[in-house]
N, C-alpha and C positions, 0 to 999 in steps of 0.2 A: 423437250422442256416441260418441266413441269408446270399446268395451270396453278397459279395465284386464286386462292381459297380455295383450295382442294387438300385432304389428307391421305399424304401416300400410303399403302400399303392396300394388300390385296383386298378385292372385295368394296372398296372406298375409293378407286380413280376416279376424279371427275362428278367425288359427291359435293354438296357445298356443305362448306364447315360451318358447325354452328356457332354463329359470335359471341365472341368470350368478353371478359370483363375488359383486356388489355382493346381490344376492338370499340367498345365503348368508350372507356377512358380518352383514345385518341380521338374520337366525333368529337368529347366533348371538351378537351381540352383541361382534363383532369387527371390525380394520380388512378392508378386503379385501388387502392383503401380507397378515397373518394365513394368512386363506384361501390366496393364492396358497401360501405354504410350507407347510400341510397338504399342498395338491395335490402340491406338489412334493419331497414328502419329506424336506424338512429340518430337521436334527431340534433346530432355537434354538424348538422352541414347549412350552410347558409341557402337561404329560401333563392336567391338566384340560379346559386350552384344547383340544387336538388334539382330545380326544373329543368337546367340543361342537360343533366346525366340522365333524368325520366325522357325528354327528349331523343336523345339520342337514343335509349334503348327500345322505345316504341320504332325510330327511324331503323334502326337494325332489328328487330323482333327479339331483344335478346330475352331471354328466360332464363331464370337463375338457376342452377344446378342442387335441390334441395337434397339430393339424396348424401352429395359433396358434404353442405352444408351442414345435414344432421349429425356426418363423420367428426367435421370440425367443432362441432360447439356441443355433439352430444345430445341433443333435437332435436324435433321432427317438425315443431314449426305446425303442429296437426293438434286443434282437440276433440277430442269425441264427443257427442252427445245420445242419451240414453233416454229414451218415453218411451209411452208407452200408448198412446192414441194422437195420433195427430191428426185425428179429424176433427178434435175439438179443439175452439177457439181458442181460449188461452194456453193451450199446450203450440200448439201450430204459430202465433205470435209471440211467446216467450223464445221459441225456435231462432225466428226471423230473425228475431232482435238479438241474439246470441250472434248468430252468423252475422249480423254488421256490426257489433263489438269485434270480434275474434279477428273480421278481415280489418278494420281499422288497426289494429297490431299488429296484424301484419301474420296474420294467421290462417289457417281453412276446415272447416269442421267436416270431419263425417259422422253420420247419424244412425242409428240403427235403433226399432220400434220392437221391443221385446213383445211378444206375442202374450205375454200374460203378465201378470203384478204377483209374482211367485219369485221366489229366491234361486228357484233353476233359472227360472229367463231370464232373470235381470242377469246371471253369473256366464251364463250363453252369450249374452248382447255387451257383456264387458268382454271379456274374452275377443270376441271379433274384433271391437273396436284395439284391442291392444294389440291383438298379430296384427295391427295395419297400424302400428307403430304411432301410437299418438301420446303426447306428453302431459296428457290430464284429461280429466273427464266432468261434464257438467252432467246431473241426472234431473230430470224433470217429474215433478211428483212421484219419490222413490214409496209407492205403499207397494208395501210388500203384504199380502195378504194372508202366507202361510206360515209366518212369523213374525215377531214382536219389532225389528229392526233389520235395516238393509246393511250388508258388508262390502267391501271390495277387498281383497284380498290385492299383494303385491308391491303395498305401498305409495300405488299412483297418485300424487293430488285430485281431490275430489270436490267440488260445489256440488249440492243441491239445490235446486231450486222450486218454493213451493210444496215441500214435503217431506220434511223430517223433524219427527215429533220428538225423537230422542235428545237432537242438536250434540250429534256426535261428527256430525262435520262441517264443514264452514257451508252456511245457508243465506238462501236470500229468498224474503219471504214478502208477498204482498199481505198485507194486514188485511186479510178478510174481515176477521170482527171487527175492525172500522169500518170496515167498507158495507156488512150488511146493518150492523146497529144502526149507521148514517143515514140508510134507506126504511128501515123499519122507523126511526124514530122522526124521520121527513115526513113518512104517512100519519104517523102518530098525532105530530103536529099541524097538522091541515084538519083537525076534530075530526078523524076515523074512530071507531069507540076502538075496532083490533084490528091486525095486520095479518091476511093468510101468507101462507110461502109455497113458495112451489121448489122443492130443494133439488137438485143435482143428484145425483146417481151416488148410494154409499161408500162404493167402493172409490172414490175420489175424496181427497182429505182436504180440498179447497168446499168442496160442497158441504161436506159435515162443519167444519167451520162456521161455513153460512148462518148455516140453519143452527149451530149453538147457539150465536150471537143475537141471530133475529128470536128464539125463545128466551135466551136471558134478557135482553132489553124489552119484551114484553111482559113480562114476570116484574125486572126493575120497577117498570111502568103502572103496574099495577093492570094490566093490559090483561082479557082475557086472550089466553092461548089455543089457537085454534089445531086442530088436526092436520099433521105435516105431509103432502102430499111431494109423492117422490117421483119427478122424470128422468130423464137420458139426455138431456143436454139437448133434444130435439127440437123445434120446432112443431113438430107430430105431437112428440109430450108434453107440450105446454098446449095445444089445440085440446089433445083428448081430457087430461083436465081441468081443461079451463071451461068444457062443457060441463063438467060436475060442478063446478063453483058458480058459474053461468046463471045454472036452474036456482043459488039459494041466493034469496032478496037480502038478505045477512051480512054478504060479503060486498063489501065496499072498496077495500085496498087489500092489492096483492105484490108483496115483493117475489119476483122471479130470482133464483141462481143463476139466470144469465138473459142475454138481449134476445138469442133466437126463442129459447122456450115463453119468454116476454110475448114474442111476436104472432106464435101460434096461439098464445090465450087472447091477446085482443083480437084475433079472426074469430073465437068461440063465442067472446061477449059479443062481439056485431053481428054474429049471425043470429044470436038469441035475443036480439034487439037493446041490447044495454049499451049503453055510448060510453066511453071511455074519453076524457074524465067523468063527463057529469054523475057516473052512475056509478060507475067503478074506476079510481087513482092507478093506476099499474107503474111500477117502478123493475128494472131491471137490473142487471148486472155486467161487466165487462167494456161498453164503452165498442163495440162493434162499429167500422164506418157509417153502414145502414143508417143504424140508429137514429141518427139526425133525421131522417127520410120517410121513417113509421109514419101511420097515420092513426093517428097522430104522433109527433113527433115524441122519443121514448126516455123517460127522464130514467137515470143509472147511474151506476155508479164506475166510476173511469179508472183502470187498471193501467201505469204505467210500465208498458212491457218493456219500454227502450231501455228504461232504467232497470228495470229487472237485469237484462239482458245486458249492460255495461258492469253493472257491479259483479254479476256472476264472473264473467272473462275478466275482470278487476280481481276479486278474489283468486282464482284459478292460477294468474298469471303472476301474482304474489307469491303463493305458493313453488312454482314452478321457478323463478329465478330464485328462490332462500337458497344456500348449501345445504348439501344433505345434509337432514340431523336439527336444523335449523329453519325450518318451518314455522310461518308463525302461529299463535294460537287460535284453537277454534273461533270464528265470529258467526255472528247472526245479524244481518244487515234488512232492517224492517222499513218497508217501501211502503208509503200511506196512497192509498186509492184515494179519490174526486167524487162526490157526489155534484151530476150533473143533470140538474131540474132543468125540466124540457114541457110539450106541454100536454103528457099522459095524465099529468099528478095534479089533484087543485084540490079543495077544501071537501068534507067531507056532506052528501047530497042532507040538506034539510027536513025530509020526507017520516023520520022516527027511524031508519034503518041503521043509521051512524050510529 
């Protein structure tokens, strides 16, 4: 006699079968459609019902059969995502925040960090992501450095996020120039007479931004313009320049491109004896946990990546449910940063230095 949950044929006596939808359905006292639109996230089932069909499928371990699944409806239920450093903060948190958008649809990302900002790596790291069959792609700061514009060839729906200056594809962009004017023109008004910067790395199109914004609004201002000094997103590069600024009694307020290079320049002015505010305002960029924690604590300005990160998988998945041919048109969805004064930043020192 055959064992109950076992599937005959050779090579499978005596394995246990894996539980199907019909196996569900009866824990939970459902049809199997039911079940299928639990699986499938859509949301015509009553919030009792869902939870008993969730129940029951945790009590059974079931797992949904995606490969079935992408047969039947034609995808993969998979998006890609494309950067190109994720050791830097905002790239590495616009990530995160992707991947809890994407799984909240009921979706799963895989990722791949093209090894350069050139038109072969990026065409290398789309390619991968597409033999592993994914049904749209989000790119993270697409600069392409060996050419004027980034492509994807295929037709795939595409977001950007953060980096396309052409707006040849649907984009979701944090408004840097708010975000650094707000901190240049914070310092400004605390009677700073100018605002240094310490800008981010060129070859990143969030950082050139910055630093546009912070020399137009001091230009605006009538502000003289100081000499634009350029780190790496470091901590180390905001230390080694923050010793050059350190040494001149001149400089009073500095906007960072971001909270760690922030954080290395107030270790340079405490080591050269300059207190932070009294002596020198420091304002950063990005809104890092830390930051609360600085000592002093580091006034910046606040990136919302969640949002970033919902509207890109919002956009993406627009795209991806239109019929072919029927896509809708290009958009550009501009997300406003938060200036958040903390207590780095205070009035500018009364000394004649201001």
């Amino acid at each position: 006699m055959e064992r109950r949950g076992t599937t005959p044929g050779d090579g499978t006596r005596g394995r246990q079968r894996p539980p199907s939808q019909a196996d569900v359905a009866a824990l939970a006292g459902v049809s199997s459609q039911t079940v299928s639109r639990v699986a499938n996230h859509r949301s015509n089932v009553e919030p009792e019902t869902r939870e008993r069909v969730l129940s029951a499928m945790r009590m059974l371990g079931y797992q949904r059969n995606s490969a079935a699944r992408a047969l039947t409806l034609g995808r993969f239920h998979v998006l890609g995502v494309v950067t190109f450093d994720l050791a830097a903060q905002g790239n590495a948190r616009t990530l995160a925040a992707i991947s809890h958008a994407a799984q909240a649809a009921g979706y799963s990302v895989n990722v791949v960090c093209a090894e350069a900002q050139t038109e072969d790596a990026v065409q290398q790291a789309v390619r991968q992501l597409t033999e592993q069959a994914v049904d749209g792609l989000v790119v993270v700061e697409a600069q392409i450095l060996d050419r004027r514009g980034f492509t994807v060839s295929g037709g795939i729906p595409v977001v950007v996020a953060d980096g396309d200056p052409e707006r040849r594809f649907h984009s979701v962009d944090t408004d840097q120039a708010y975000g650094a004017s707000a901190a240049t023109r914070h310092l400004l008004g605390l009677g700073h007479r100018t605002v240094w910067h310490i800008g981010g790395p060129q070859d990143s199109y969030a950082a050139r931004r910055r630093a546009a914004a912070w020399h137009t609004t001091l230009k605006d201002a009538g502000a003289p313009v100081p000499p634009l000094a350029l780190g790496d997103w470091t901590a180390a590069s905001g230390y080694e320049i923050g010793k050059e600024l350190a040494a001149r009694p001149d400089v009073t307020a500095v906007f960072a491109a971001n909270d760690h290079m922030a954080l290395g320049l107030m270790l340079a002015l405490r080591d050269a004896g300059r207190r932070v505010p009294e002596d020198v305002s420091v304002v950063g960029f990005d809104d890092v946990p830390e930051s609360a924690y600085f000592a002093p604590p580091l006034s910046t300005v606040r990136q919302d990546f969640e949002e970033v990160g919902r509207q890109c998988v919002a956009l993406l998945l627009d795209q991806i449910d239109s019929p072919a041919g029927e896509r809708p048109a290009t958009r550009l969805i501009s997300v406003t940063p938060e200036l958040v004064v903390r207590a780095s930043s205070a009035r500018a020192p009364q000394d004649g230095n201001a």
